[in-house]
N, C-alpha and C positions, 0 to 999 in steps of 0.2 A: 504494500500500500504506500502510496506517494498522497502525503498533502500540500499544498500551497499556493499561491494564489497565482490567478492568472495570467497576472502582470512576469510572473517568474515562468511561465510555461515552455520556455522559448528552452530551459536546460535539459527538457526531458526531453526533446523531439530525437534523439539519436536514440535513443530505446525500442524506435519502432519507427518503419520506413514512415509508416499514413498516421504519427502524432503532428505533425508539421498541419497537413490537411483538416484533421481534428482540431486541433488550435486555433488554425484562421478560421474554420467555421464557430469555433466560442467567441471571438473576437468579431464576428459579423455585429455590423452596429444596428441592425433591426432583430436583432434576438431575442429580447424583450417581447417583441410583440408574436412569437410563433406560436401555434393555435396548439393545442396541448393534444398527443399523438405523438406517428413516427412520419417522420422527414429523411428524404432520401439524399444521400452526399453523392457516393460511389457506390452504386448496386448493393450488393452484400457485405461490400469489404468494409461500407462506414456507413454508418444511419446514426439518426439522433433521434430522440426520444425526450419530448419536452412532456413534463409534468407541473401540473399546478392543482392543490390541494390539502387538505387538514391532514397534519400530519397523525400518525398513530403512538402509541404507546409502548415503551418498551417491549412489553411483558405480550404486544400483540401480532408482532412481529416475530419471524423465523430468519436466520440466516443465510443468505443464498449465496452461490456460485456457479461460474459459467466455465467452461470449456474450451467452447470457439472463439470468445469475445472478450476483451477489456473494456472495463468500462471507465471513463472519463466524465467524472462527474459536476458538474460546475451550479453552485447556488447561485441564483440570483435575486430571489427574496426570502425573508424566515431566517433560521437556522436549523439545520437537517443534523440531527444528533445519530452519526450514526455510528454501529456497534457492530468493530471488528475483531477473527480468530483467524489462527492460520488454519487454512482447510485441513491440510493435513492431522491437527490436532479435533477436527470434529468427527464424534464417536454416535451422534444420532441422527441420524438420514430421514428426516421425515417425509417419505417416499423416493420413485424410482427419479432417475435424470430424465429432465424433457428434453429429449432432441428439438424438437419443433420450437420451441421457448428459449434453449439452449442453456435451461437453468438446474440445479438439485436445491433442495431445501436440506437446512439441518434445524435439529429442534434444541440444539445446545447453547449454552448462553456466551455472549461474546467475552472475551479476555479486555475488551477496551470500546471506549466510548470514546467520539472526536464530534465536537463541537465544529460542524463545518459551514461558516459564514458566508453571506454573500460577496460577491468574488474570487473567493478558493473554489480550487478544483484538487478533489479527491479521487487518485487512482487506482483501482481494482485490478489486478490482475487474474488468472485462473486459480491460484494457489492464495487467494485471500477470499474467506466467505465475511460476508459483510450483510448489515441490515440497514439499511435507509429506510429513507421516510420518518424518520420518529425527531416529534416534536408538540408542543402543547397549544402551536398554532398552524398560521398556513404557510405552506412552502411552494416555491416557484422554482422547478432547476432545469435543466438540460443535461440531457446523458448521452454523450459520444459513444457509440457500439465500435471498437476497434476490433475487427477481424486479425486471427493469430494466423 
């Protein structure tokens, strides 16, 4: 997991050929206004996924992780308190992997919680299961799908 704001994104783009492309699409100056859904960059290999809504509760949330995808996560209203583990230490699968969704749920509780502000970007990779969404009001973000 990588936090920090967006203004510093420009250190991680050697991590992955299409973080650069990711980047410049968080840095689009009509971001704010993208209707909540998925938006298409590059076919499969990048989509984004804007969410806007009441966050949930710790205790109501399960941990997820993906496979094919990182995710780049970017607040930009709220705070999105979300609760990370490394996968590899998560021991309750709450059910099977969705290929189609490209996600597994674990029903285990995070090792850490991160306060993640508007203008940070939080990054997920395969080997980190994380909970977003949790918060006591409403959250606005955008989520970069990087194909691995």
């Amino acid at each position: 997991m990588i936090l920090d704001s967006l203004e510093n994104a420009g250190r991680y783009a050697a991590l992955h050929p299409a973080f650069a492309d990711a980047f410049a699409f968080l840095r689009r100056p009509d971001l704010a206004s993208l209707a909540a859904g998925r938006h298409e960059i590059s076919d499969e290999r990048l989509y984004a996924m804007a969410a806007d809504g009441p966050g949930k509760r710790r205790d109501a949330g399960k941990l997820e992780a993906h496979d094919r995808y990182i995710d780049v996560q970017l607040v930009l209203e709220g705070t999105d308190e979300m609760g990370w583990k490394p996968r590899a230490s998560c021991s309750k699968p709450a059910g099977e992997y969705d290929a189609k969704r490209d996600v597994r749920f674990f029903a285990d509780e995070p090792d850490a919680w991160v306060a993640v502000r508007p203008g940070q970007v939080a990054i997920f990779f395969p080997e980190d299961a994380h909970l977003p969404m949790v918060s006591g009001g409403r959250i606005r973000k955008v989520v970069v799908k990087v194909r691995i």
